[in-house]
C-alpha positions in Angstrom: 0.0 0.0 0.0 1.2 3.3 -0.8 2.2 5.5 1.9 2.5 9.3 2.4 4.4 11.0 5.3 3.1 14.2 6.8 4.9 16.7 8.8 3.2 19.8 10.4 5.6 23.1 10.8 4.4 26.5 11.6 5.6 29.8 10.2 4.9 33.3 11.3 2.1 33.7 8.6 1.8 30.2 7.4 1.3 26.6 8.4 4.0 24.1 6.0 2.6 20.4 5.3 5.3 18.1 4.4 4.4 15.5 2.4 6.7 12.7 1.0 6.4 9.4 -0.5 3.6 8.7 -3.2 0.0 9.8 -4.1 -1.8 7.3 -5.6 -5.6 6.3 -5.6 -4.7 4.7 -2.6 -3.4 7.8 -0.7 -5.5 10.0 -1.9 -7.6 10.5 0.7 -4.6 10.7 3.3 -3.8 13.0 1.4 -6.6 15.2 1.1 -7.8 15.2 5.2 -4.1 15.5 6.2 -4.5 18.9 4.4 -8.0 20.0 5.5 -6.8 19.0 9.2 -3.8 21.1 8.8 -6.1 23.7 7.8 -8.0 24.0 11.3 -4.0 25.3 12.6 -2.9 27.5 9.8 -2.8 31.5 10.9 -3.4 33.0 7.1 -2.3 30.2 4.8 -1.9 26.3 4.3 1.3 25.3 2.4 1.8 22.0 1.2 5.4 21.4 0.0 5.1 18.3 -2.4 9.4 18.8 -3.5 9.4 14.4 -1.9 6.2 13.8 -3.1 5.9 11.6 -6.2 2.7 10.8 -8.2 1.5 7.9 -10.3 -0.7 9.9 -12.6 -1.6 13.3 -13.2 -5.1 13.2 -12.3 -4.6 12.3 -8.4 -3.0 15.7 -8.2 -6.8 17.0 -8.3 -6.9 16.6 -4.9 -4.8 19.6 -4.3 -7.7 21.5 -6.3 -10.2 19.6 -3.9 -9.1 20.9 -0.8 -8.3 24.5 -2.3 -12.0 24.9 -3.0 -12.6 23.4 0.5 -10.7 26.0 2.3 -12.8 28.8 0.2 -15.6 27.8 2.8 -13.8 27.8 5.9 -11.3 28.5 7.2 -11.4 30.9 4.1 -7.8 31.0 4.0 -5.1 30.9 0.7 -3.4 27.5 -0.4 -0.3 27.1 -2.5 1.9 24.5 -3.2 5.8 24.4 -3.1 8.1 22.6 -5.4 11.6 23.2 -5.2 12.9 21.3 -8.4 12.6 23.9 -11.4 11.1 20.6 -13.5 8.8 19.8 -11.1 7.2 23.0 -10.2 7.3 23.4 -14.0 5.2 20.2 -14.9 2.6 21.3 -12.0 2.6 24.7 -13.0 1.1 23.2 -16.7 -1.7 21.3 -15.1 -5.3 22.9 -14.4 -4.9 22.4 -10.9 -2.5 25.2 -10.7 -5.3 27.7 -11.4 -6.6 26.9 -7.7 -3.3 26.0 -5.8 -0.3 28.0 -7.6 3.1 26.7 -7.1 6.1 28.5 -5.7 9.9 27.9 -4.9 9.5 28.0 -1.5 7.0 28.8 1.4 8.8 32.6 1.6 7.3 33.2 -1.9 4.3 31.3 -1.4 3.4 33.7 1.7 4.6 36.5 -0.7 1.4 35.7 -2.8 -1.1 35.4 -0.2 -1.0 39.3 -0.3 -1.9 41.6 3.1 -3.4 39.7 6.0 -6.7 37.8 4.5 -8.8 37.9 7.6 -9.0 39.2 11.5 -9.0 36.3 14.1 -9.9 36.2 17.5 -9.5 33.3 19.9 -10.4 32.4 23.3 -10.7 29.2 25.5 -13.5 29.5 28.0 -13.3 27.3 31.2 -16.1 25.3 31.9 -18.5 26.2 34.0 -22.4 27.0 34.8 -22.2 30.4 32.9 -19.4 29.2 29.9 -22.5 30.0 27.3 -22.7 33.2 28.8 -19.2 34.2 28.4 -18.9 32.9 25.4 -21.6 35.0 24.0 -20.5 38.3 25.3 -16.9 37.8 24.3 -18.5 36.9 20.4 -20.6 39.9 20.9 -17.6 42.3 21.6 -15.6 41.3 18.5 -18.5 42.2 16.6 -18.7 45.5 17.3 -15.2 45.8 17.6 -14.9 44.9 14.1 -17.8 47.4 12.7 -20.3 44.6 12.2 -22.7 44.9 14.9 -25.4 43.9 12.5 -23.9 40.3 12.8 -24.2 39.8 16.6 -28.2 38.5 16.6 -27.3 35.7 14.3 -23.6 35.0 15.9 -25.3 35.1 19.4 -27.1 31.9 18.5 -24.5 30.2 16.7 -22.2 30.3 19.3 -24.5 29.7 22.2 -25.5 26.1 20.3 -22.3 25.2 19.3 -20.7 26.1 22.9 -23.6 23.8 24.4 -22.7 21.1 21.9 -19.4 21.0 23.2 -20.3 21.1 26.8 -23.0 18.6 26.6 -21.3 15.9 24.3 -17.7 15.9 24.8 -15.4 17.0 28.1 -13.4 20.0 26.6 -13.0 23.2 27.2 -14.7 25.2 24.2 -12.4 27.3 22.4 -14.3 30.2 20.4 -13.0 31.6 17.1 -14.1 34.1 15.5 -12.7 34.8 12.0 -14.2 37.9 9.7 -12.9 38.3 5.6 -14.4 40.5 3.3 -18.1 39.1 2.8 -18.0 36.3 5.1 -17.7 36.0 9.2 -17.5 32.4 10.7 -18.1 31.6 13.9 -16.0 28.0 15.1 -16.1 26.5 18.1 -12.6 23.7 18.2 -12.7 20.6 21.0 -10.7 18.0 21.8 -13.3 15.5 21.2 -12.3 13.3 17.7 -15.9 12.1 17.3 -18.0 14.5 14.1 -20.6 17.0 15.2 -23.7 15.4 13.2 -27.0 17.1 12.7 -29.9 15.3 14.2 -33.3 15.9 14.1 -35.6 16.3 17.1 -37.6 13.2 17.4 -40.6 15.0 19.7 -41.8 18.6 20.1 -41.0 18.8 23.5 -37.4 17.3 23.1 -35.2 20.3 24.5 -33.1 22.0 21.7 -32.9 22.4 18.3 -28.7 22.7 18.2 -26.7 22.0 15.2 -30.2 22.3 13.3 -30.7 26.0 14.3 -26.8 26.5 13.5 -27.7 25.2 9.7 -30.9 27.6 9.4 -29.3 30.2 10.3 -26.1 30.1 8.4 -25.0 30.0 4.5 -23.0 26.5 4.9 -21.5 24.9 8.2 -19.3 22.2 8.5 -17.3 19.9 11.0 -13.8 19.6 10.6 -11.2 17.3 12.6 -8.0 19.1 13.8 -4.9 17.7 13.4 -4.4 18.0 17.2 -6.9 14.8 17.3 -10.1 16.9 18.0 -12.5 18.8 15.8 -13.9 22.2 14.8 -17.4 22.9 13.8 -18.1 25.7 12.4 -20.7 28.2 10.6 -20.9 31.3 8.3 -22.5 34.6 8.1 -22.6 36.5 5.1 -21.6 40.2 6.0 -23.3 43.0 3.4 -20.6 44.7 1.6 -21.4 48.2 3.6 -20.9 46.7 6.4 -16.8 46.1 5.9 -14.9 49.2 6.4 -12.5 49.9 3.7 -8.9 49.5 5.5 -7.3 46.3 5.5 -8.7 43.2 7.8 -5.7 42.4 10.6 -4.6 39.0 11.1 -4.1 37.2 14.3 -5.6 39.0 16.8 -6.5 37.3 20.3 -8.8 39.0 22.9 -7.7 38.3 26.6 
């Protein structure tokens, strides 16, 4: 059986997955959620460098496409790859997957593409406790308006109160709340340390308390459930933010509330 090995560094602006060995249709998918796990860590970009990867055929190099698209969604962040032989990056550079992951020398000019920062982050783990919803709420409520999109907060309010809940009623984790805003879209993610998927159940009786992950999928454009490559998951859910409603200056990267 072919076999890829994957190795997870961080850069300043960037998260670099190393990937060596062969992709075939037997590693594709490897392949594939090794990169949309490395995903759920990267600050403003996913890199995969593919200079030891080797591939059977052409047409398995559409994963990298794949999980380019993927990322459009959440965490809405830029993907390239790196090739550091001149023939290689040459050969990928002629093939249509290119048009969504472009190929670069080396992460530095990789990150050199991605532009100014893509998005503004904040990020904070919330103990738990009787009032962790509550605290979670305000603190999703602040970065709102701090951002200029206090149009946002009704709709983010119940996002993050179900999928805080979620996390305190089904796993034993601390939740930790992101909140992520780029230009059209704002997602709300709540990350565990719980492996098992978020799934979307229906109620089976009126009186059967909560609607949960249902309410998060009414009230959103798409949501999703991603597993980290720390061993847990994220779930998380989109907004669509009205073009007046994004100031004109850049969107800062990175920033944590304490």
């Amino acid at each position: 059986m072919a076999e890829v090995r994957m190795e997870l560094t961080h850069r300043s602006r960037s998260a670099v997955l190393t990937l060596s060995g062969t992709l075939d249709v037997r590693s594709h998918a490897t392949v594939r959620d090794g990169l949309l796990k490395a995903a759920t860590e990267a600050p403003e970009g996913l890199i995969a460098d593919v200079s030891g990867l080797d591939f059977a055929s052409s047409a398995r190099l559409s994963v990298f496409a794949l999980v380019a698209m993927r990322l459009g969604n959440w965490p809405g962040i830029p993907f390239a790859l790196v090739a550091r032989s001149p023939e290689k990056a040459a050969l990928l550079r002629g093939l249509p997957m290119a048009r969504y992951a472009p190929v670069h020398r080396d992460p530095a000019e990789a990150e050199g593409e991605f532009g100014g920062p893509v998005r503004r982050r904040a990020v904070r783990e919330f103990p738990r406790t009787g009032t962790t919803a509550v605290v979670a709420r305000e603190f999703v409520a602040e970065v709102c308006r701090a951002w200029g999109v206090p149009g946002l907060v009704e709709d983010a309010l119940v996002i993050v109160t179900e999928l805080v809940e979620n996390t305190m009623q089904h796993t034993a984790s601390c939740p930790e709340v992101r909140v992520d805003l780029r230009r059209g879209i704002c997602t709300i993610a709540v990350a565990d340390d719980d492996p098992h998927p978020a799934v979307l159940r229906e109620r089976q009786t009126t009186i059967e308390p909560g609607l949960g992950l249902k309410l998060v999928a009414q009230f959103t454009r798409v949501w999703g459930c991603s597993e980290s490559w720390r061993g847990g998951k994220v779930v998380w859910a989109t907004l669509s933010v009205a073009p007046d409603a994004l100031g004109a200056g850049p969107a800062r990267s990175g920033r944590r509330f304490s």
